[in-house]
N, C-alpha and C positions, 0 to 999 in steps of 0.2 A: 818606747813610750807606751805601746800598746801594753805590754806587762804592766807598766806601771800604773798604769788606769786600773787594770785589773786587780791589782793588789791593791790600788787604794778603795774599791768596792770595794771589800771585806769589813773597814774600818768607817765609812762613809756614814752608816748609820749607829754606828756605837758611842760615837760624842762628837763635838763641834771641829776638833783639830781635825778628827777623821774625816768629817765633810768637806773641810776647806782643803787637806790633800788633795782628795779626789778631785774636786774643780781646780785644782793647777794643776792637776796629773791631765783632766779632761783639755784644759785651754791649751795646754804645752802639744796635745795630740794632734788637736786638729789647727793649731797655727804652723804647725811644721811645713816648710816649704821644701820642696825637691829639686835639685836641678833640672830635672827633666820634667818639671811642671810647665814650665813654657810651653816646649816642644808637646806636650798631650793635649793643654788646650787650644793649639792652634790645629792638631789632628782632629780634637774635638767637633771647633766648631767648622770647621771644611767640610761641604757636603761629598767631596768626593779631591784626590790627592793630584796634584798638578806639580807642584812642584818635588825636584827629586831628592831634595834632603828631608822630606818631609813624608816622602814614601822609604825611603833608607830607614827614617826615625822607627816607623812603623814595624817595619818590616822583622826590624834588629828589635824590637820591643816586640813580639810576636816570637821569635828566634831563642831569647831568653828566656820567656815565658816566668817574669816577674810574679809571685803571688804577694800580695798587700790588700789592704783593707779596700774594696769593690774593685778590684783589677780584672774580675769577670766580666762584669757590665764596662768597663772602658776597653775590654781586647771586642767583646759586643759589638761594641761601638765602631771602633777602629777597623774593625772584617769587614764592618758593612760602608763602610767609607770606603775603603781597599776596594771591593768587591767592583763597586763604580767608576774604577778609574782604570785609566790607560795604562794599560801593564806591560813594560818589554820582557822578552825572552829572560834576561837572565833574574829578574825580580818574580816572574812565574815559576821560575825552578829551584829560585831560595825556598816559593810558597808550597811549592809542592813536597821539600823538604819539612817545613813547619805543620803541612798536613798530615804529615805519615807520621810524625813524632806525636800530634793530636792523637791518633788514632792510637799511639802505642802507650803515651802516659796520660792523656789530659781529658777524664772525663767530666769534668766542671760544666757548667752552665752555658758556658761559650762555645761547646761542643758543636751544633746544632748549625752555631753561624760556621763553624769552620766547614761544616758540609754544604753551606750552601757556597763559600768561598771556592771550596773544592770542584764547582759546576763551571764555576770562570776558568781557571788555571787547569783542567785536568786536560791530561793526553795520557795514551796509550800506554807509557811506563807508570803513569800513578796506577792508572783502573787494572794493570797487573798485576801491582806490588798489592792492592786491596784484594786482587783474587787469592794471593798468595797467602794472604793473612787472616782471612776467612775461611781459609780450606784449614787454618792450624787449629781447629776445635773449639769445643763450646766453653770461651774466656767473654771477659768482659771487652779484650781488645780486638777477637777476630767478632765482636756483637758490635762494639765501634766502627771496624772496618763495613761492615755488611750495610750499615745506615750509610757510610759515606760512599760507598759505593752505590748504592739504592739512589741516592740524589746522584748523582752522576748520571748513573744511564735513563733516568725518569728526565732529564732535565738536557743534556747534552748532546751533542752530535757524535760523540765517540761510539 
């Protein structure tokens, strides 16, 4: 759909059929619903995650690391919902999984919340694996690991 929006810009301003594309190309974009539309606005509006399908939801939506149109400002969103909530053991060590893959492919916008997610869920094998990945040279992902490790020990008791 996104394509299609795009290619009916090209023609939107060159005659009247071309404009009328574009606005069903545009309506068809943003009436599209998701299945997993539910499950985001109820992550949305929660100020912090209580129940466990709804931290599962998260978590696995985090895990996949979905790119769509503002999925930076909803994973935003979503870390800093996370970040408030009651975390068991094994939901902190999926997270510490999803932070290390941060740190190795995702430097998007949402970066920044991931470091401060990193302050909640960090123990001893994360702040390792970021020593280990900041002693690998001057990349963009041992320059990731070094901020996320920099909010860790500025912030934590590790």
């Amino acid at each position: 759909m996104y394509e299609r929006v795009n290619r009916a810009l090209l023609y939107r301003n060159r005659d009247p059929q071309g404009r009328e594309e574009w606005e069903r190309a545009c309506a068809a974009f943003h009436s599209q619903i998701s299945p997993i539309d539910p499950y985001l606005e109820r992550a949305c509006e929660s100020e912090r995650y209580a129940d466990k399908e709804l931290v599962e939801f998260v978590v696995c939506f985090l895990e996949v690391d979905p790119h769509f149109f503002r999925s930076g400002y909803l994973k935003q969103i979503l870390i800093t919902r996370l970040k408030r909530s009651e975390l068991g053991e094994p939901v902190r060590r999926r997270l510490r999984g999803v932070l290390i893959d941060a740190v190795n492919r995702r430097g998007g916008r949402e970066f920044r919340y991931y470091c401060r997610l990193a302050i909640q869920v960090a123990d001893d094998g994360l702040a390792a694996q970021l020593k280990q990945l900041v002693g690998q040279g001057d990349s963009a992902r041992s320059s990731r690991a070094g901020m996320m490790l920099r909010h860790i020990t500025q912030h934590s008791p590790i």
